[in-house]
C-alpha positions as CSV (number, residue, x, y, z in Angstrom):
1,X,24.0,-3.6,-17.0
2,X,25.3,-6.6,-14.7
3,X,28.6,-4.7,-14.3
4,X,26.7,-1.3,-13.6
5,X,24.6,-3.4,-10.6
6,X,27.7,-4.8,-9.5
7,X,29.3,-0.9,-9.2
8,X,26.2,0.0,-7.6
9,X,25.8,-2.5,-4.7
10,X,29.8,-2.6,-4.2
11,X,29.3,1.3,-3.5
12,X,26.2,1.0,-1.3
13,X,28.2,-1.6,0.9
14,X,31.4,0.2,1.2
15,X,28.9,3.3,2.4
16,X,29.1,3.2,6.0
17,X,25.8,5.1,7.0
18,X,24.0,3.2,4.3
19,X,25.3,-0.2,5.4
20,X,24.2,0.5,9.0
21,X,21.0,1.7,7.9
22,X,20.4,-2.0,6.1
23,X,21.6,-3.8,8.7
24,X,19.4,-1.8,11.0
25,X,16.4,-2.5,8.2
26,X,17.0,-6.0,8.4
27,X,17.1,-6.4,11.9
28,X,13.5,-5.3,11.8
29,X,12.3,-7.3,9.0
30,X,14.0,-10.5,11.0
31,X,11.9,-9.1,14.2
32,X,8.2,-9.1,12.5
33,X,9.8,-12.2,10.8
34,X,9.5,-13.7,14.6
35,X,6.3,-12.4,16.2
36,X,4.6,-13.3,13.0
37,X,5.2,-16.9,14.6
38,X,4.0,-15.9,17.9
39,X,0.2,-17.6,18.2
40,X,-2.8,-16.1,19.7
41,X,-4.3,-19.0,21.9
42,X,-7.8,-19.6,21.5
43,X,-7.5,-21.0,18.0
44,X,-7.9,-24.2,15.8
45,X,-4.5,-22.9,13.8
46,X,-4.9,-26.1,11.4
47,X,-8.4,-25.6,10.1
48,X,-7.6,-21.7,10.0
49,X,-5.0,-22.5,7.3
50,X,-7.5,-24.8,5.1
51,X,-10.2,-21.5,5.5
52,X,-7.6,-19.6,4.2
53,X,-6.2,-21.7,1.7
54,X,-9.9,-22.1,0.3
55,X,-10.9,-18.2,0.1
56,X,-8.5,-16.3,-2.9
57,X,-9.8,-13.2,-1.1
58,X,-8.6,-14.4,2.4
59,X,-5.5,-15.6,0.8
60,X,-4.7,-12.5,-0.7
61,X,-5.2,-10.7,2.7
62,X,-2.8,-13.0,4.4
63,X,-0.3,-12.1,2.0
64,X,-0.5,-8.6,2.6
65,X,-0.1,-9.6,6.4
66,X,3.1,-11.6,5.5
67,X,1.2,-14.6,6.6
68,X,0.1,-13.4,9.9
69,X,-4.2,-13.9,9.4
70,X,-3.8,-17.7,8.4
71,X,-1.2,-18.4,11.9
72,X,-3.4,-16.0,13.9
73,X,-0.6,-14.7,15.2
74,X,0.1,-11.6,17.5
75,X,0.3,-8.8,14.9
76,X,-2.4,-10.7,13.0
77,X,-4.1,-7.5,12.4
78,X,-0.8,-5.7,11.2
79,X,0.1,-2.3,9.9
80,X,-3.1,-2.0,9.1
81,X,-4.8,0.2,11.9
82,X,-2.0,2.4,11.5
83,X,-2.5,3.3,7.4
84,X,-6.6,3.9,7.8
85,X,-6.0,6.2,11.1
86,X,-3.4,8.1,8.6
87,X,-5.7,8.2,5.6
88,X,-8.5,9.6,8.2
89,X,-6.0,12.2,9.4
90,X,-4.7,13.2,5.7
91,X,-8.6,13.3,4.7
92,X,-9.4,15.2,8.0
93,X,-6.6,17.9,6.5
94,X,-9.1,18.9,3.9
95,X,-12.0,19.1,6.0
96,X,-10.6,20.6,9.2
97,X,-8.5,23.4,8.2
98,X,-6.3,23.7,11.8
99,X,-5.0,20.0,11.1
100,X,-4.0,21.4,7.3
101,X,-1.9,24.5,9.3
102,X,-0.9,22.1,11.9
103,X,1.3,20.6,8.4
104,X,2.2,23.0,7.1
105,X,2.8,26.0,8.9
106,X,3.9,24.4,12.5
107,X,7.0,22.8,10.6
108,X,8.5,19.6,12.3
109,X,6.7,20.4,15.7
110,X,3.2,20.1,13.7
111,X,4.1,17.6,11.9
112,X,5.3,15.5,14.9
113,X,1.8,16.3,16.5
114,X,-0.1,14.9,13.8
115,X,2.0,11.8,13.9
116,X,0.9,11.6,18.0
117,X,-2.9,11.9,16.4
118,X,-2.3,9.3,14.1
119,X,-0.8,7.2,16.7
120,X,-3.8,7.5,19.3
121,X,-6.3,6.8,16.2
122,X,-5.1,3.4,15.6
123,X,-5.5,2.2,18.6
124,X,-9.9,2.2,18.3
125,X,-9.2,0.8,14.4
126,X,-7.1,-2.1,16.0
127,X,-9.6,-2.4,18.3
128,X,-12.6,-2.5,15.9
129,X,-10.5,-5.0,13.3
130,X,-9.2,-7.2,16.2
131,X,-13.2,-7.9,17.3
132,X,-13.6,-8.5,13.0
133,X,-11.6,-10.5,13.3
134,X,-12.2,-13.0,16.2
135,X,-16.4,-12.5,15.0
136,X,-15.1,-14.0,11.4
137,X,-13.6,-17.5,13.5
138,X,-16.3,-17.6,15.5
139,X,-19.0,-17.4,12.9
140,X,-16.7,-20.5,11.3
141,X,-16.7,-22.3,14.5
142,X,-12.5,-22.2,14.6
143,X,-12.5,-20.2,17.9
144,X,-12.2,-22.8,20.6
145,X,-11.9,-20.1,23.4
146,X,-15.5,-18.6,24.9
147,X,-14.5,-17.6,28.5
148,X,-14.7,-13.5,28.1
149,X,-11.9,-13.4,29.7
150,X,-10.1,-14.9,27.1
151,X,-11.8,-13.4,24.6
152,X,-10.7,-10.2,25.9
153,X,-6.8,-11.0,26.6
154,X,-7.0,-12.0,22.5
155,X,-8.3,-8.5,21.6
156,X,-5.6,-7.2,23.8
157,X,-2.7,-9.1,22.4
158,X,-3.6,-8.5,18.8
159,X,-3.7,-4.2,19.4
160,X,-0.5,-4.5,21.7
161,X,0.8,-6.1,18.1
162,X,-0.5,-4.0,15.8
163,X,0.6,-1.5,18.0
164,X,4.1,-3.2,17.5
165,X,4.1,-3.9,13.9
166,X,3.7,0.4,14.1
167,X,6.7,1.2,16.6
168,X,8.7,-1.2,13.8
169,X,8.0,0.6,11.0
170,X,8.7,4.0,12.7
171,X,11.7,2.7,14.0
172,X,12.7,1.7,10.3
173,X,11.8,4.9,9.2
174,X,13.7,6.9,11.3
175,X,17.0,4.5,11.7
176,X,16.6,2.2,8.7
177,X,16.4,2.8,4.6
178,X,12.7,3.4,2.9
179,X,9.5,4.2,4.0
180,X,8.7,1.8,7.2
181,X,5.3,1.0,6.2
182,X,5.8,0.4,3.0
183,X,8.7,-1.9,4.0
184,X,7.0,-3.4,6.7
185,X,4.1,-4.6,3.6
186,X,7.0,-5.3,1.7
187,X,8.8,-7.7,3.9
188,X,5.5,-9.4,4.4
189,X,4.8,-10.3,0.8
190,X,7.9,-11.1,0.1
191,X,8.1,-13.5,2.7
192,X,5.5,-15.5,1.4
193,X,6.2,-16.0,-2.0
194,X,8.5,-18.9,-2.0
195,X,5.1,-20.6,-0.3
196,X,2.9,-19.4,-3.2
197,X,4.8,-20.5,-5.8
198,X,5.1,-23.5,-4.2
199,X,1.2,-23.8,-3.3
200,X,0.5,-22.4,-7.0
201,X,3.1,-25.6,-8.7
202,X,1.6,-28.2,-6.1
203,X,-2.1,-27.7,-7.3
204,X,-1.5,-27.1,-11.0
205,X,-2.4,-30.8,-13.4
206,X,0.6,-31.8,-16.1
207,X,-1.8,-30.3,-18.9
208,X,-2.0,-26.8,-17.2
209,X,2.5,-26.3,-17.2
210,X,1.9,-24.3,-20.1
211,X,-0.4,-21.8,-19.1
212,X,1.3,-21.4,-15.9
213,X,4.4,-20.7,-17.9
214,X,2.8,-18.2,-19.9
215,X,1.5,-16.7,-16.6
216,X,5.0,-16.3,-15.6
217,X,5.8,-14.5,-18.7
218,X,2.7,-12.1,-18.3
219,X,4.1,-11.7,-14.3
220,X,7.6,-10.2,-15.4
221,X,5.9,-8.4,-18.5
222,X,3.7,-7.3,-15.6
223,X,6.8,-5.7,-13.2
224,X,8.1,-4.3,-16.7
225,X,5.1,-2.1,-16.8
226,X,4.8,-1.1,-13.8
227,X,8.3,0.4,-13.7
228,X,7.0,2.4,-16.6
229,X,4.1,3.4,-15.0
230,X,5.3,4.4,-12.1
231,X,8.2,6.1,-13.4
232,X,5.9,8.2,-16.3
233,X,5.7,11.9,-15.4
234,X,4.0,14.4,-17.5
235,X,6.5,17.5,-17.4
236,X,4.6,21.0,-16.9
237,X,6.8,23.7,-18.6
238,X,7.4,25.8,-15.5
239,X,9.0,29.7,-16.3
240,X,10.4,32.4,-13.6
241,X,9.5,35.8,-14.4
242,X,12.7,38.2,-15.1
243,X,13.7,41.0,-12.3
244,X,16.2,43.8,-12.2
245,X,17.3,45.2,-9.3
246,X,20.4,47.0,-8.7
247,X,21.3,46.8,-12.8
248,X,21.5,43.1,-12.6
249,X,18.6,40.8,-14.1
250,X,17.7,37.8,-11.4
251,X,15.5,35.0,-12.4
252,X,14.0,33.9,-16.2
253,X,14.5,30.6,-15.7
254,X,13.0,27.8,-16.8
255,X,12.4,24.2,-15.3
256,X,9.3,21.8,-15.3
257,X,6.9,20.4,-12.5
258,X,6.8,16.7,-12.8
259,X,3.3,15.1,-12.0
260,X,3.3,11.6,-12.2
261,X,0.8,9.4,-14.2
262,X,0.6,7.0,-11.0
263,X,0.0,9.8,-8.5
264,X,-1.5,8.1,-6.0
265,X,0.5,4.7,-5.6
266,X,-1.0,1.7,-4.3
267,X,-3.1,3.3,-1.7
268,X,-6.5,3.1,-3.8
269,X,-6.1,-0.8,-4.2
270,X,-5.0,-0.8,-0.6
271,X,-8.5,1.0,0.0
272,X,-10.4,-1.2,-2.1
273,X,-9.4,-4.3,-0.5
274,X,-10.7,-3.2,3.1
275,X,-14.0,-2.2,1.3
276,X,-14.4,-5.5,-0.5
277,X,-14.1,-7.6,2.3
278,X,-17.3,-6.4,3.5
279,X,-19.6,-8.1,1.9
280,X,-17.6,-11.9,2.0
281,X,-17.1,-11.0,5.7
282,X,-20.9,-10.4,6.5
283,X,-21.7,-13.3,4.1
284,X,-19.8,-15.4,6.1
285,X,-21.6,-14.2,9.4
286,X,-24.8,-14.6,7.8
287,X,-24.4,-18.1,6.9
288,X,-23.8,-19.1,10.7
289,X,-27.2,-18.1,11.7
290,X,-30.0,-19.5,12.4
291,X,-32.6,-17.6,9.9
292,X,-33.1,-18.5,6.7
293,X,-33.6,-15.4,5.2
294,X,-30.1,-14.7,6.4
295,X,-28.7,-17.8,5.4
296,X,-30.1,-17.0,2.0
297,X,-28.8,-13.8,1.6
298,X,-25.4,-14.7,2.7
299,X,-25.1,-17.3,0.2
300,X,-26.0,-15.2,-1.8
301,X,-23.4,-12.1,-1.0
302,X,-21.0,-15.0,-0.8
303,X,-21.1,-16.4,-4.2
304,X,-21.5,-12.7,-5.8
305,X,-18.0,-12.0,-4.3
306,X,-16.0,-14.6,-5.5
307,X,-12.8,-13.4,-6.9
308,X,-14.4,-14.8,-10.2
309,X,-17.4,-13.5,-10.4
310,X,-18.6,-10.4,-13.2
311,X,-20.3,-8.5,-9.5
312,X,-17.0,-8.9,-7.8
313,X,-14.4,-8.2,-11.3
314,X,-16.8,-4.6,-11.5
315,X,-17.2,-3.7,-8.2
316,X,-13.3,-4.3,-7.5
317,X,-12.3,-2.3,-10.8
318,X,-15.1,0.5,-9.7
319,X,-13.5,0.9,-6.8
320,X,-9.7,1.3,-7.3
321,X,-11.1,3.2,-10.6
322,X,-12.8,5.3,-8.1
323,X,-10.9,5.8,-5.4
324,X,-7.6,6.5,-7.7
325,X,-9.1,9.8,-8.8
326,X,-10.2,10.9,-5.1
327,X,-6.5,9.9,-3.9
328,X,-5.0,11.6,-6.7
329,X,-6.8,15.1,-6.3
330,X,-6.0,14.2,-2.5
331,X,-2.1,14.4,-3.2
332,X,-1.8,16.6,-5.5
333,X,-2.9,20.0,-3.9
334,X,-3.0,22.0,-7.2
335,X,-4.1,25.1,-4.6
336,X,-1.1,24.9,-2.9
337,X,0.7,24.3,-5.7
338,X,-0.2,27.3,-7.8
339,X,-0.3,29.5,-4.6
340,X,3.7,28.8,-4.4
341,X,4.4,29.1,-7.7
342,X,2.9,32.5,-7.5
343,X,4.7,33.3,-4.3
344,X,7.7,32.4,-6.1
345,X,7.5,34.4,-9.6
346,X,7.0,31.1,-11.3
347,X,4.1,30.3,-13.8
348,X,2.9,27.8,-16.2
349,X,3.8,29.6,-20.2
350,X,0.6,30.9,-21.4
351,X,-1.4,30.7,-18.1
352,X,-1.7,33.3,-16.2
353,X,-0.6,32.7,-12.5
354,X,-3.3,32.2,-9.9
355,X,-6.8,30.3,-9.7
356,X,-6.1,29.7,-13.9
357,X,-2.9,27.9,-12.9
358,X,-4.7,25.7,-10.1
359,X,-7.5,24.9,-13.0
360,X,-4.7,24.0,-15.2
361,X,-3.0,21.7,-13.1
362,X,-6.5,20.5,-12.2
363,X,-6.9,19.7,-15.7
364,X,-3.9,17.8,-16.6
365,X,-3.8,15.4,-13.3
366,X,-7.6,14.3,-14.0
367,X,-6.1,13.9,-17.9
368,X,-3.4,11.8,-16.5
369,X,-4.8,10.0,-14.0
370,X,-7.7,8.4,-16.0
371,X,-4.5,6.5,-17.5
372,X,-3.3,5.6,-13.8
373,X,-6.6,4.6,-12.9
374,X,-7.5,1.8,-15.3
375,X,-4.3,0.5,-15.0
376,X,-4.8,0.2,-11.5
377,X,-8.1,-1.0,-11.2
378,X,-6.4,-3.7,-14.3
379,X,-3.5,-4.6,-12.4
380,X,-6.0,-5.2,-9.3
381,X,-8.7,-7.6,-11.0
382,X,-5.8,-9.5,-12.7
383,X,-5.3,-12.1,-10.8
384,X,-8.6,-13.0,-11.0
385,X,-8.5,-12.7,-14.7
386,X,-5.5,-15.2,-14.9
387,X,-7.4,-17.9,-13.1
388,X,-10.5,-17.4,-15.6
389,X,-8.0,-17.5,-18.7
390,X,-5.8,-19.9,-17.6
391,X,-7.5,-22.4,-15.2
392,X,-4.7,-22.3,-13.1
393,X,-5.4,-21.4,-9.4
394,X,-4.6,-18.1,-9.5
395,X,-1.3,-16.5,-7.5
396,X,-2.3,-14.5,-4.6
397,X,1.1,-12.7,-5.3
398,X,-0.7,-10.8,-8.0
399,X,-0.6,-7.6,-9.6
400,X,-1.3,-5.6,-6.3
401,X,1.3,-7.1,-4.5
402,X,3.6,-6.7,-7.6
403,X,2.9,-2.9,-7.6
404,X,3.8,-2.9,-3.9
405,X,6.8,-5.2,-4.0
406,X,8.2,-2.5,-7.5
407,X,7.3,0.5,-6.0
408,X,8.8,-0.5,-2.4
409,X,12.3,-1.0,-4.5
410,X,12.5,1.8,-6.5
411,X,11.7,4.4,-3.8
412,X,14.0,2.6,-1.7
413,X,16.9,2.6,-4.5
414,X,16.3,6.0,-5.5
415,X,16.6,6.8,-1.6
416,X,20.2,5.1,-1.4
417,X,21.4,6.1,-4.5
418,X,20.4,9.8,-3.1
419,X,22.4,9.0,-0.2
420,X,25.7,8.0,-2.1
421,X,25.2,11.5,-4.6
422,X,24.9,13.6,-1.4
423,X,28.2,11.5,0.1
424,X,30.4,12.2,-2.7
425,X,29.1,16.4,-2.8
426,X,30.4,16.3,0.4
427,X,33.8,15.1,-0.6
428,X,34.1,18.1,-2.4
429,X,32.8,20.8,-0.1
């Protein structure tokens, strides 16, 4: 297996397109690597790290933002803007049918519009998540800047970088290897895990070494099953129908349409997260007020969201257990689907082509994706688990940056290893 890596790599780096295309990659990841460490001004940087470093939620969010939130830095609000304004637009697709034609029928051109759409409707999210954001240090008295003027240029500087984080991961897209935003999530997690580890082994006693050994056990049992998981299809027998013309017989083939058990990726956990941040977030701002009711209530909201807590575990699972069925209905157009399989001669044997096709299909993603969604909603409440289990203060690297970090590397090896088949067909055209 060593020797078949080895093979592998050698051929990707003696692959001259592919090896610009890393390099390229790299450059970018060594870019975001920079402005990450690029400060707002305005902000007690020092007692931002200790907020963070007390709040697993907030912790967890940093991560994601390759440790961007706890520096306050220029692209402190990240990618972020830029994957809600395209969830709104893929959402909008199936409510507005001229933005569904603008896809599908315009070709590249309509595609390359909806991009410019998407593009234009992050700029209000960055705006609304940049004011979250300065609200949440001002409401914990870290904000040391109150002139509006400077509260303005802030807001500014934090869209012109999330605006930036998105030019990089279109740029990477285009001229690198992968999926830009999923690499520009990926270079930010990874980034950070030599720190957690190193956070996780300064805080954890002599007596808890064991169960943080076992923890590690359960983290590469963890990546184990996610490969599985993500790589799980369920094959749909797929059969053309048989036509003569001329005295020759075309078609009667038969193949399969893969649907995968993980259908919708990481994008319901991604979804999740912005959702539960509400409530610690407006905790948090009701605590700094001066009415007791509020301060109350936000006590209240605030312990009832702690990453241990049963209201927290249940709402978090409800969610991604939630949101993984809408997303995968979402991506898998079974309409569409069973409208080109018709176009084509092709139908499922036994079903008769048409709307008992698209109920079909129907049928066997819900089947499938009630395994996809408790593993999900599992794999996002596990960290939280760990630390209940184990006592040991739980990794923010957990199970959702796992799936991120897996999928991100098995996309982009299946995309380079697609690259080297399509180099050596060409050899022998």
């Amino acid at each position: 297996m060593i020797e078949t890596v080895i093979n592998k790599t050698r051929s990707i780096l003696n692959n001259n397109e592919l090896r610009k295309k890393l390099v390229f990659t790299a450059t970018i990841f060594l870019i975001f690597r920079l402005f990450a460490h690029i400060p707002v001004p305005g902000v007690d940087v020092s007692q931002l790290q200790q907020l963070f470093s007390g709040n697993q939620f907030l912790n967890l969010l940093n991560v994601f933002a390759g440790g961007t939130l706890s520096r306050f830095s220029i692209v402190a609000v990240g990618i972020n803007p830029y994957i809600t304004s395209s969830i709104i637009m893929q959402l909008g697709g199936m409510v507005f049918p001229k933005l569904k034609a603008m896809q599908k029928e315009d070709g590249e051109a309509g595609r390359a519009k909806l991009n410019q759409y998407t593009r234009f409707l992050s700029v209000p999210f960055a705006l609304v998540q940049s004011i979250s954001v300065i609200a949440l240090l001002r409401s914990q008295n870290l904000l040391t800047a109150e002139h509006p003027l400077l509260l303005i240029s802030m807001v500014l500087s934090m869209i012109a970088g999330s605006m930036i984080m998105m030019w990089l991961g279109e740029l990477t897209s285009e001229y690198g290897i992968g999926n830009g935003i999923s690499m520009v999530l990926f270079a930010g997690i990874i980034s950070q895990i030599p720190t957690l580890f190193t956070q996780t082994i300064a805080v954890t006693s002599s007596q808890q070494i064991l169960s943080l050994l076992s923890l590690l056990a359960v983290l590469f049992g963890l990546v184990a099953l996610i490969v599985y998981i993500n790589e799980a299809v369920r094959k749909v027998n797929i059969q053309y129908a048989k036509r003569t013309r001329g005295g020759k017989t075309y078609g009667g083939q038969t193949t399969h349409l893969p649907i995968k058990v993980n259908v919708a990726g990481v994008m319901p956990i991604i979804f999740a997260v912005s959702l539960m941040l509400a409530p610690s977030f407006l905790g948090r701002m009701m605590t700094s007020s001066n009415n007791l009711n509020m301060i109350y209530w936000g006590q209240k909201l605030t312990v009832w969201f702690q990453q241990t807590s049963p209201v927290y575990l249940i709402s978090y699972f409800l969610l991604v257990f939630g949101f993984t069925f809408f997303s995968s209905l979402l991506f898998f157009n079974a309409q569409d689907i069973s409208d080109e399989l018709k176009k084509s001669g092709a139908f499922v044997p036994g079903i008769r082509p048409g709307s008992p096709t698209k109920k079909f299909l129907e049928y066997v993603v819900v089947r499938i994706t009630l395994v996809g969604a408790i593993f999900l909603g599992m794999l996002a409440i596990l960290p939280s688990l760990a630390q209940i289990f184990t006592g040991v203060q739980s990794l923010a690297i957990g199970g959702t940056s796992v799936l991120i970090v897996v999928s991100v590397i098995l996309e982009t090896a299946k995309q380079a290893e697609s690259m080297l088949v399509g180099q050596d067909y060409d050899k022998y055209q």
